[in-house]
C-alpha positions as CSV (number, residue, x, y, z in Angstrom):
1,X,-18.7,-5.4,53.7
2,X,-17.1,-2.2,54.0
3,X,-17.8,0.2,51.1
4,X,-13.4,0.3,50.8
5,X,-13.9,-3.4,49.9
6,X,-16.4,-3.5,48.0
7,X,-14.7,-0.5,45.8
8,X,-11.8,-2.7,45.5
9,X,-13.8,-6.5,44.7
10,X,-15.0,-4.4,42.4
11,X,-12.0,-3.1,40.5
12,X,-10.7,-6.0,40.6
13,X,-13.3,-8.0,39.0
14,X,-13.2,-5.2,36.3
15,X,-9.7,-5.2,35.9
16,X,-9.8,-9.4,35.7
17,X,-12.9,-8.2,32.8
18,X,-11.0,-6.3,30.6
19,X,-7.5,-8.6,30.9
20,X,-10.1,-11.4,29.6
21,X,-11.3,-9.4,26.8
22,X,-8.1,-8.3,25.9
23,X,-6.8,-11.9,25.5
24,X,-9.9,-13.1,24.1
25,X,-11.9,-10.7,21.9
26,X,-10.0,-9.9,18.5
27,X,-8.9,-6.8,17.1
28,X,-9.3,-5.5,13.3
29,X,-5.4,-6.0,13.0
30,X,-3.0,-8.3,11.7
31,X,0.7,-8.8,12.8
32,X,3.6,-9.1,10.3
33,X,6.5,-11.1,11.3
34,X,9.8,-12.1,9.2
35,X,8.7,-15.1,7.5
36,X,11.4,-18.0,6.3
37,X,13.9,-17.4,3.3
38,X,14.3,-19.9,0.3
39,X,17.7,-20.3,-1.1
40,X,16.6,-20.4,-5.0
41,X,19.9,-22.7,-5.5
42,X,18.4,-25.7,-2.7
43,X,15.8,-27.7,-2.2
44,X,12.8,-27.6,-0.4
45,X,11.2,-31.0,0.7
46,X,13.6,-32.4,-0.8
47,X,13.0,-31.2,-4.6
48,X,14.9,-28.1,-6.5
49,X,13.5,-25.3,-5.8
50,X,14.5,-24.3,-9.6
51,X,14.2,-27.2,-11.8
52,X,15.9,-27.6,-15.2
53,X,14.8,-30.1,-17.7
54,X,17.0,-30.1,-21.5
55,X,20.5,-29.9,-19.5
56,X,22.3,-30.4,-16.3
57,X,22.1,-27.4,-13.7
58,X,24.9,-25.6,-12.8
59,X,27.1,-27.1,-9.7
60,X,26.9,-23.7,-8.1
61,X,27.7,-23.1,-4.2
62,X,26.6,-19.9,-1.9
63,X,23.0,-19.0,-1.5
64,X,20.7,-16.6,-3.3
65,X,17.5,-16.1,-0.7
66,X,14.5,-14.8,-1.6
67,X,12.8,-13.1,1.6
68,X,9.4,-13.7,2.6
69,X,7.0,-11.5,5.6
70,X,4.6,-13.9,7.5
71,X,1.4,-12.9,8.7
72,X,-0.1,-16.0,11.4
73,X,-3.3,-16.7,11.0
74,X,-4.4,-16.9,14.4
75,X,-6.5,-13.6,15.6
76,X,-4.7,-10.8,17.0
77,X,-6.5,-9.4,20.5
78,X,-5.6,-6.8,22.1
79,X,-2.8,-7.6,24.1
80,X,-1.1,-9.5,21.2
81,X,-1.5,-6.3,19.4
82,X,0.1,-4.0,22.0
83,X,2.5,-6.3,22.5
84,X,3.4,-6.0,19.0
85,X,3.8,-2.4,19.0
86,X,6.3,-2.8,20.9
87,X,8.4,-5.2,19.2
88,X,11.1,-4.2,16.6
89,X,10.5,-7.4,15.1
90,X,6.7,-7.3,14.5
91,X,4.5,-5.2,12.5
92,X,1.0,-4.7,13.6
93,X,-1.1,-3.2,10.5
94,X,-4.7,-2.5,9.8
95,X,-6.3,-5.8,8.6
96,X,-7.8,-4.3,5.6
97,X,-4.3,-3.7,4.3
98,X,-3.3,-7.3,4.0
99,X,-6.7,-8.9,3.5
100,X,-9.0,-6.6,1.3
101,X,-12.8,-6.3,2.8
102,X,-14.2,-6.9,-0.1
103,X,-12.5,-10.5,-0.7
104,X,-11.8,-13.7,1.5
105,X,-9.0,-15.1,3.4
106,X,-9.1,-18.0,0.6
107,X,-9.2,-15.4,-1.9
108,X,-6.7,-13.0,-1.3
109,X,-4.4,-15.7,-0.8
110,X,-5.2,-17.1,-3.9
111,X,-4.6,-13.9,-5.5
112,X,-1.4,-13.7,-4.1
113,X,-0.5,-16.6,-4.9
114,X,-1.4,-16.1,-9.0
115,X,1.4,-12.9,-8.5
116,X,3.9,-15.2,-7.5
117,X,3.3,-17.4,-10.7
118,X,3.5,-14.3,-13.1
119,X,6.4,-13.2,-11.5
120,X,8.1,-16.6,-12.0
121,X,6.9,-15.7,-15.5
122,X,8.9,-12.8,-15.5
123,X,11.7,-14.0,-13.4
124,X,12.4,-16.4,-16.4
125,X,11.8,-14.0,-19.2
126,X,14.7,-11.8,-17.6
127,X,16.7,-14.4,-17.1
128,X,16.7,-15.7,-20.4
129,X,17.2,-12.6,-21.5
130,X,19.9,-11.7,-19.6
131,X,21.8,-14.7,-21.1
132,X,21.1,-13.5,-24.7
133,X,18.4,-16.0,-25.7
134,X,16.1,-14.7,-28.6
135,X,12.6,-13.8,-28.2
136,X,9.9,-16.4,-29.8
137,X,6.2,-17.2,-29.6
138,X,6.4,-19.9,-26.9
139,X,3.1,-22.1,-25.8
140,X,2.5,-21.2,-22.0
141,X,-0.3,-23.3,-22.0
142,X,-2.9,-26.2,-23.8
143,X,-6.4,-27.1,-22.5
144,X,-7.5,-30.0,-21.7
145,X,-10.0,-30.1,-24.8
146,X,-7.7,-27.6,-26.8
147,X,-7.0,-29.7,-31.1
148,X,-3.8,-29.0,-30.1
149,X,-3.8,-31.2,-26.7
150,X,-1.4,-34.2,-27.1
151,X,0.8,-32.2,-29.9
152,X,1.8,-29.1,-28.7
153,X,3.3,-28.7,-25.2
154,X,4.1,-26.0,-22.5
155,X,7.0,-24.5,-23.7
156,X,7.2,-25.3,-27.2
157,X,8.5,-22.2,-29.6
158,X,6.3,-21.9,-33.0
159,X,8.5,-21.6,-35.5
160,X,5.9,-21.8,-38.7
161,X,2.3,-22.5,-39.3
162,X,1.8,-24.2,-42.6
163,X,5.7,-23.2,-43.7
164,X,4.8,-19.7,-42.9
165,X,7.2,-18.6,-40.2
166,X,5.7,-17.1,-36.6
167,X,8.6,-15.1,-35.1
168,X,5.5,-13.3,-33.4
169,X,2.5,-13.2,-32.2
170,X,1.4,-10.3,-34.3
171,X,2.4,-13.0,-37.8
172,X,0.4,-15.6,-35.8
173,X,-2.7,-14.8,-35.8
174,X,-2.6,-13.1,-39.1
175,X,-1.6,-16.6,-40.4
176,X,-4.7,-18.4,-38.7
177,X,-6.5,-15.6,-39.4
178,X,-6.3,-16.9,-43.3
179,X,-6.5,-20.0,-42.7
180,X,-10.7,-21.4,-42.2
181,X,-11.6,-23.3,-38.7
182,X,-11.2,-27.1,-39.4
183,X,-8.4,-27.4,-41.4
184,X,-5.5,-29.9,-40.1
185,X,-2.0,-27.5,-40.4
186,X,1.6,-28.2,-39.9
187,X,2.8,-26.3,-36.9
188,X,7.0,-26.3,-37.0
189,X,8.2,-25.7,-33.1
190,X,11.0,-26.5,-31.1
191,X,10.8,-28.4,-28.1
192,X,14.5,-28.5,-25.9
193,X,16.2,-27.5,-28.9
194,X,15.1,-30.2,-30.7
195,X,12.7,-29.0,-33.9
196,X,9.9,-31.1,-34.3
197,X,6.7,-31.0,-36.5
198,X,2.7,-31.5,-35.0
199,X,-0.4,-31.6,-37.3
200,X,-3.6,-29.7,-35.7
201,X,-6.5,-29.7,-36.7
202,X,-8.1,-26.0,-35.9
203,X,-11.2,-24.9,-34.5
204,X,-13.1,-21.9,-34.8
205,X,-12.5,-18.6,-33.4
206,X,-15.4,-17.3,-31.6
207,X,-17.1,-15.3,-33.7
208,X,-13.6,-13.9,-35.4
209,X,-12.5,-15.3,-38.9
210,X,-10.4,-17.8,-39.1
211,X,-9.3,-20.3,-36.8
212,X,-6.8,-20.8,-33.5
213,X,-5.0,-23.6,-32.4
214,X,-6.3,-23.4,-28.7
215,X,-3.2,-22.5,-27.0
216,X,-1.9,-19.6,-24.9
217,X,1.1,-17.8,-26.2
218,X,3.3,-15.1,-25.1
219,X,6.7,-13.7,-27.0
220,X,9.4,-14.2,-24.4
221,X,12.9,-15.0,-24.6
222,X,13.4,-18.5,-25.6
223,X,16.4,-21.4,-24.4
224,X,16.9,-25.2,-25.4
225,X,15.7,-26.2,-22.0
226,X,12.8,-25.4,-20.1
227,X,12.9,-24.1,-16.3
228,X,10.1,-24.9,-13.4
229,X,10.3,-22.5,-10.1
230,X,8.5,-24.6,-6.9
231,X,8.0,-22.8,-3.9
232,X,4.1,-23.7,-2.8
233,X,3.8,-21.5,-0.1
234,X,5.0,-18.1,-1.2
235,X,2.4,-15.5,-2.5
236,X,3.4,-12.1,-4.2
237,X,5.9,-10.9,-6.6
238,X,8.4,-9.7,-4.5
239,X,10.5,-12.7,-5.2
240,X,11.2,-11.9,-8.7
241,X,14.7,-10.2,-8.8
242,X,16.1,-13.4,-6.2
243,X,14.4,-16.1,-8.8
244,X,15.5,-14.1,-11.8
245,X,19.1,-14.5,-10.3
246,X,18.5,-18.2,-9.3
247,X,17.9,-19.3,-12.6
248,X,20.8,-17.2,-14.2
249,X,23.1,-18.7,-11.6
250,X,22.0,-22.4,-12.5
251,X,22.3,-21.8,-16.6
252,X,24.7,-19.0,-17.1
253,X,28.4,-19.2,-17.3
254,X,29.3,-17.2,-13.5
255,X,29.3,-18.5,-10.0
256,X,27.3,-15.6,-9.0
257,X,27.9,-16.0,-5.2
258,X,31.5,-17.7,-4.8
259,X,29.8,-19.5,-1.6
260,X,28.4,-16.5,-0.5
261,X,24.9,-15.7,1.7
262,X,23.1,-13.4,-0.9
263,X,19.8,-12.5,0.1
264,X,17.2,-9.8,-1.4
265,X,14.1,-9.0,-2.4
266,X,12.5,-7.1,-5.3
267,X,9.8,-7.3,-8.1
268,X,11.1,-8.0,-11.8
269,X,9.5,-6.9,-14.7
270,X,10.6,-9.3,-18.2
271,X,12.7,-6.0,-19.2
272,X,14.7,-6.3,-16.3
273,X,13.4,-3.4,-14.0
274,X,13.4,-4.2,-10.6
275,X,10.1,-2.8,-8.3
276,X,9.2,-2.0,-4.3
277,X,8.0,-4.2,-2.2
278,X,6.1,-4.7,1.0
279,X,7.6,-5.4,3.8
280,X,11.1,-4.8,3.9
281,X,12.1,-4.2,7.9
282,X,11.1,-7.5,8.1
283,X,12.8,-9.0,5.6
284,X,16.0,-7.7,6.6
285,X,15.8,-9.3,9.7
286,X,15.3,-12.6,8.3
287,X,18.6,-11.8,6.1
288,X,20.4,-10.9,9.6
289,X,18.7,-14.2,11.3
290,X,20.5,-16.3,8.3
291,X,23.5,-14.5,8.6
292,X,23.4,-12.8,5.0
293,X,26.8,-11.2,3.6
294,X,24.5,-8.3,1.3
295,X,21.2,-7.7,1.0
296,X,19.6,-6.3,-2.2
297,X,17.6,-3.4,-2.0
298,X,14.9,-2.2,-4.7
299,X,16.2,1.5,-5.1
300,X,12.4,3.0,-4.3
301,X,12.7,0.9,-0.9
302,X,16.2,2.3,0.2
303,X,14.1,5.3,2.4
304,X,12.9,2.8,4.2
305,X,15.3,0.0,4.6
306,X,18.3,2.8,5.6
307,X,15.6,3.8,8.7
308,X,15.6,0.1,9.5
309,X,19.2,-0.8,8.7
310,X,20.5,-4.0,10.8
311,X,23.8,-4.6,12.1
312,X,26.1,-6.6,10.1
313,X,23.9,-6.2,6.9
314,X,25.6,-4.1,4.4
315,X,22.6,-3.5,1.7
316,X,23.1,-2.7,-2.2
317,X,20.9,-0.4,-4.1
318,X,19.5,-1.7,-7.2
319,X,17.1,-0.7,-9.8
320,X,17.5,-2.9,-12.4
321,X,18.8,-6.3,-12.7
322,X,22.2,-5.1,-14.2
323,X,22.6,-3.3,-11.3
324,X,21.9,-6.6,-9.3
325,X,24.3,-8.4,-11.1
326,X,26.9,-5.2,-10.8
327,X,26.3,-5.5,-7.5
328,X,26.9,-9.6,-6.7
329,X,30.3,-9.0,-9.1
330,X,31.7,-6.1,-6.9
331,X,31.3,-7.8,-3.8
332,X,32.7,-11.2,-5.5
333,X,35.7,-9.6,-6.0
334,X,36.3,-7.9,-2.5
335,X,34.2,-4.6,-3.4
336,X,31.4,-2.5,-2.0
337,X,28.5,-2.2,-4.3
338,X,26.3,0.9,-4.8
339,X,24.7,1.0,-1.4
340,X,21.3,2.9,-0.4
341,X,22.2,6.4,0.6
342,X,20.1,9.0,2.4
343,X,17.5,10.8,-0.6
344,X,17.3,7.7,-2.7
C-alpha cells in the first residue's frame, strides 16, 4: 500500500473516529428549547387548569398563556450542541446553570417544582387582592396527626380563638400563647363564606409556652371561594403574573381578553410586583408559534426581549400587575400599551 493511501485510510478512519465521538460522547451542556404554553382559562387533560370551588367560574373567551422553556433530557454531544449554536431557536448553556452540581436531576426539579407552588401562592394572593378581598389568617395547611385534622381545613380564615378575634397572625399566637397545651378551644373560621365553629383540642408547643393548633397559617387576602392552580409539569415561578391574571379573569367582573391570544410571562410577588425571568427568547417564540396578539414583558427583561423581538409580536412593558392589567385594557379597546423601549 502506497504511503498516499495509507495517509488517506488513515484520515479517514480518524475523521469516521471523531464523527462517532461527536454523536456519541456527551458534552457538559444542556439545550433550551421553547417549551409548550398553558392557556390558564382551558384545560389540560381534560381538567381546569384553574379550578374554583364556592361559585361558578367566569364564562370568559380569549386566552391568557403562560410560557414555558424546555430543556430535553436526552444528553447533548457534540454535534447536537454545535448544531444548536446555530439555531435561533435553541439555547445551548452550560449544564451547571440549569442543573446545580451540587444537587440531582431529581432534585433540582423538585426544587423547581416547589417555586412553581409558592408562586401559585402568590399568584392567588395578588389576585385576591387585586379584587379588593381583605387580608385574614387563612389555614394553608393541617397534618395528618395535627388536633386540628378533621376540623379545620385548607383554606379556612380564623376569625376567633375562644371569642378572641385573630385578624392576624401576630393576635394568634399571642392568644395560644395564654392559653396551656391540652385545652379543647372554640376556633370561629369561615369556610366559602359560610362561618362555622370547630372545637380543638391543643397540643403543646415545643418547648414555647402555651399551645398551637397544628396548622400552617399565612395572612393573605381572603374570598368566599377557594381557588386550585393544576399544571403538573411546570417548575419555576415564572408563571406568576399569567396565573395571577387567570384567576382575576375567572372571578372578577372584566373579560380581560375579549377573545384575544394574550400570552406572557413574569414572576409575581403577593404585593403585585412583577420579576425577570429566565428564558425569554424562547418564550417569545412559543407566543409567535401560537399566534399571540401581545406578549407581556417583565420591565427588567425588555433589554433582552427588544434584542430578540419576533415578527408580529408587539410586546408590553410591565412592572407591576397594574401595569399588566393597564396593558390588557389598552389593547382591549384598540390601543398600544406601554411597550419595551431601548434603555429599559
Amino acid at each position: 500500500m502506497s504511503r498516499r493511501v495509507t495517509v488517506l485510510v488513515a484520515g479517514v478512519v480518524l475523521l469516521l473516529g471523531f464523527g462517532l465521538v461527536g454523536t456519541l460522547v456527551p458534552v457538559p451542556y444542556v439545550a433550551q428549547v421553547p417549551g409548550p404554553t398553558y392557556n390558564t382559562l382551558g384545560d389540560l387533560d381534560g381538567d381546569p387548569i384553574i379550578s374554583v370551588a364556592g361559585r361558578d367560574r367566569n364564562d370568559v373567551s380569549g386566552n391568557l398563556n403562560l410560557t414555558t422553556v424546555g430543556v430535553p433530557q436526552r444528553p447533548l454531544t457534540l454535534v447536537g450542541a454545535v448544531q444548536g449554536w446555530f439555531d435561533d431557536e435553541v439555547s445551548v448553556v452550560p449544564r451547571d446553570t440549569v442543573y446545580p452540581p451540587d444537587q440531582s436531576v431529581e432534585e433540582t426539579q423538585q426544587q423547581n417544582r416547589q417555586a412553581f407552588l409558592t408562586s401559585e401562592q402568590s399568584a392567588n394572593a395578588a389576585a385576591l387582592g387585586e379584587l379588593g378581598y381583605p387580608e385574614k389568617v387563612v389555614v394553608q395547611s393541617v397534618a395528618d396527626d395535627s388536633p386540628s385534622a378533621g376540623q379545620l381545613e385548607a383554606g379556612d380564615a380564623l376569625e376567633a380563638v375562644q371569642g378572641t378575634p385573630t385578624p392576624d397572625t401576630d393576635t394568634l399566637d399571642a392568644v395560644l400563647t395564654a392559653i396551656p397545651a391540652g385545652t379543647a378551644v372554640a376556633v370561629d373560621y369561615t369556610r366559602q363564606g359560610e362561618a362555622g365553629q370547630a372545637t380543638v383540642t391543643t397540643a403543646s408547643g415545643d418547648g414555647r409556652d402555651g399551645s398551637f393548633l397544628g396548622i400552617g397559617v399565612l395572612e393573605t387576602p381572603s374570598a368566599p371561594f377557594t381557588v386550585d392552580i393544576r399544571v403538573d409539569d411546570v417548575g419555576g415561578p415564572s408563571a406568576g403574573l399569567m396565573l395571577t391574571l387567570g384567576i382575576i379573569d375567572l372571578v372578577g367582573d372584566t373579560d380581560l381578553t375579549e377573545g384575544a391570544v394574550i400570552a406572557g410571562t413574569g414572576t409575581i410577588d403577593a404585593d403585585g410586583t412583577v420579576g425577570p425571568i429566565g428564558g425569554i427568547p424562547l418564550k417569545m417564540i412559543a407566543a409567535r408559534d401560537i399566534d399571540a396578539q401581545l406578549f407581556l414583558v417583565p420591565a427588567d427583561n425588555c433589554e433582552e426581549a427588544l434584542a430578540n423581538a419576533q415578527p408580529g409580536l408587539p410586546m408590553a412593558r410591565v412592572a407591576t400587575l397594574e401595569d399588566a392589567l393597564t396593558a390588557l385594557a389598552t389593547f382591549r379597546d384598540g390601543g398600544t400599551p406601554s411597550p419595551c423601549t431601548a434603555g429599559d
